[in-house]
N, C-alpha and C positions, 0 to 999 in steps of 0.2 A: 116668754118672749113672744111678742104679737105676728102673725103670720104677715106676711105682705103677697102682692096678687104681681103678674106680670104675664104680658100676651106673650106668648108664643105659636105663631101659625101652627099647627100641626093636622093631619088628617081625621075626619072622622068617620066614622060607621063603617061597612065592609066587614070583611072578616079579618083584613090585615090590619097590624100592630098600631099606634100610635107611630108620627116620625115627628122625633125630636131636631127641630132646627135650631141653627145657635141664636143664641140669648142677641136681643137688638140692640144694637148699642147704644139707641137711649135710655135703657136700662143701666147703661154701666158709666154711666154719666161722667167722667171723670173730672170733672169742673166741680162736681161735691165734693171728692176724696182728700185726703192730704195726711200730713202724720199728727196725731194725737195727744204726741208725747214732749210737744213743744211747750203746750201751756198747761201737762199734767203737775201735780208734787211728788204724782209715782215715779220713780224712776224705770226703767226696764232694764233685766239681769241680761247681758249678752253673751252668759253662758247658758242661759236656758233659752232664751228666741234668739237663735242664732242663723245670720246671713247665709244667703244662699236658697237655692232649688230646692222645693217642695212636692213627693207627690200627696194627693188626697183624696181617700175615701170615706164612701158614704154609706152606710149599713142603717139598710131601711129596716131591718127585723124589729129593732126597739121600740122604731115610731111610731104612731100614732097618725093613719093612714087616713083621711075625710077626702070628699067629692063634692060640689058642687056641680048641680046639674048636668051630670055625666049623659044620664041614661044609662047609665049600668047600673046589672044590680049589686057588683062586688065591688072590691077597689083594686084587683089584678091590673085593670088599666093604666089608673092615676100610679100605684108601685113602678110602671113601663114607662110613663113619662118621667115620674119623679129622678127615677136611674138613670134615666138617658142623662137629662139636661147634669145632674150628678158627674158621669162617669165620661161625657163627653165634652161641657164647659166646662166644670169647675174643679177638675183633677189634677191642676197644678197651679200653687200658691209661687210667687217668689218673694222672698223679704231681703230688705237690703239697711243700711245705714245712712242717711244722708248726716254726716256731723256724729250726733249724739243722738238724733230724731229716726225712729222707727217708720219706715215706708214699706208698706206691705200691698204688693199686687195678686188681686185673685177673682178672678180668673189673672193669670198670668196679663201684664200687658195694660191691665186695668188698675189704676188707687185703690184699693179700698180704705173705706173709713172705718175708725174703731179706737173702742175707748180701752183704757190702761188700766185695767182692776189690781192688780198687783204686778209684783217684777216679773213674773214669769206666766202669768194670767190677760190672757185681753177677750174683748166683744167685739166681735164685726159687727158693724153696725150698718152697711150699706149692703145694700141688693145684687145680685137677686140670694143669698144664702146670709141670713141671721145667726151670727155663731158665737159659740161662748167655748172658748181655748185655753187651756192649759197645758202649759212647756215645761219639760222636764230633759235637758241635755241634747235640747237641738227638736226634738220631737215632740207632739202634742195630740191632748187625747180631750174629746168635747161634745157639744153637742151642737144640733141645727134645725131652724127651722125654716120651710120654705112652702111659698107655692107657686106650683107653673098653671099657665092656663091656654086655651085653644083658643083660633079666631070665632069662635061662636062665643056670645054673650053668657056669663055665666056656669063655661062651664070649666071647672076648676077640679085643681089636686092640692094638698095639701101635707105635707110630712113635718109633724111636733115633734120636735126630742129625737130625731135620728142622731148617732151616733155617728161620727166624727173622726179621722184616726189623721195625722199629716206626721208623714215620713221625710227626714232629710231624702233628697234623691242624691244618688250616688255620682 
């Protein structure tokens, strides 16, 4: 899954942390988004992507952690951005029904777009998080890739193949 790039202001150099501000909403365009499963032949199982509140986490241990012109010499940073925008955008999905057509918001509030690999299998395919989902009884387990970035040119974070978990929320 090919990485994609997106500004996000945040602080640099100091000694304190990276600040994760929320994602711009020209990023979450929602004039792109819509449901996929209108002019699929796959069907989707509505006992396995089932309606309703989503939380979601992100487990960067898996990934596959790259920098773009940080100036650091580790990736502790980019791991601190990547969790933020993670744990504080995109930690709750919500999926609904419109008819028979699958409508999936996530961040919460936002379309996203995303194609239908099988009844119980889909791809996000809009920004800022690339993910490939699989549902099993309302719950899904996958993968993501992503990258945030700073208002200074070039300098980036990047997580392949992080690990993926969305929980019915209660």
């Amino acid at each position: 899954m090919k990485a994609f790039a997106f500004a996000l202001a945040a602080a640099c150099g100091g000694s304190q942390g990276p600040v994760t501000p929320p994602v711009p909403e020209n990023v979450l365009d929602p004039s792109a988004a819509g449901s996929a499963t209108a002019g699929s032949a796959i069907a989707v199982d509505h006992t396995c992507i089932v309606a309703g509140g989503y939380a979601v986490a992100v487990d960067l241990k898996s990934a596959t952690l790259t920098q773009g012109d940080t100036g650091m010499s580790d990736t502790q940073w980019c791991a601190s951005m990547l969790a933020g925008v993670a744990t504080q955008q995109m930690s709750s999905m919500m999926i609904r029904y419109d008819g028979d057509a699958l409508a999936i918001e996530w961040p919460a509030g936002h379309l996203a777009t995303f194609d239908v690999l099988g009844p119980c299998e889909i791809a996000i395919t809009s920004q800022p998080m690339l993910s490939h989902l699989e549902f099993a009884a309302g719950s899904a387990s996958g993968t993501t890739t992503f990258t945030v970035g700073t208002q200074h040119q070039g300098d980036t974070c990047t997580a392949t193949n992080a690990a993926l978990t969305v929980t019915r929320a209660p």
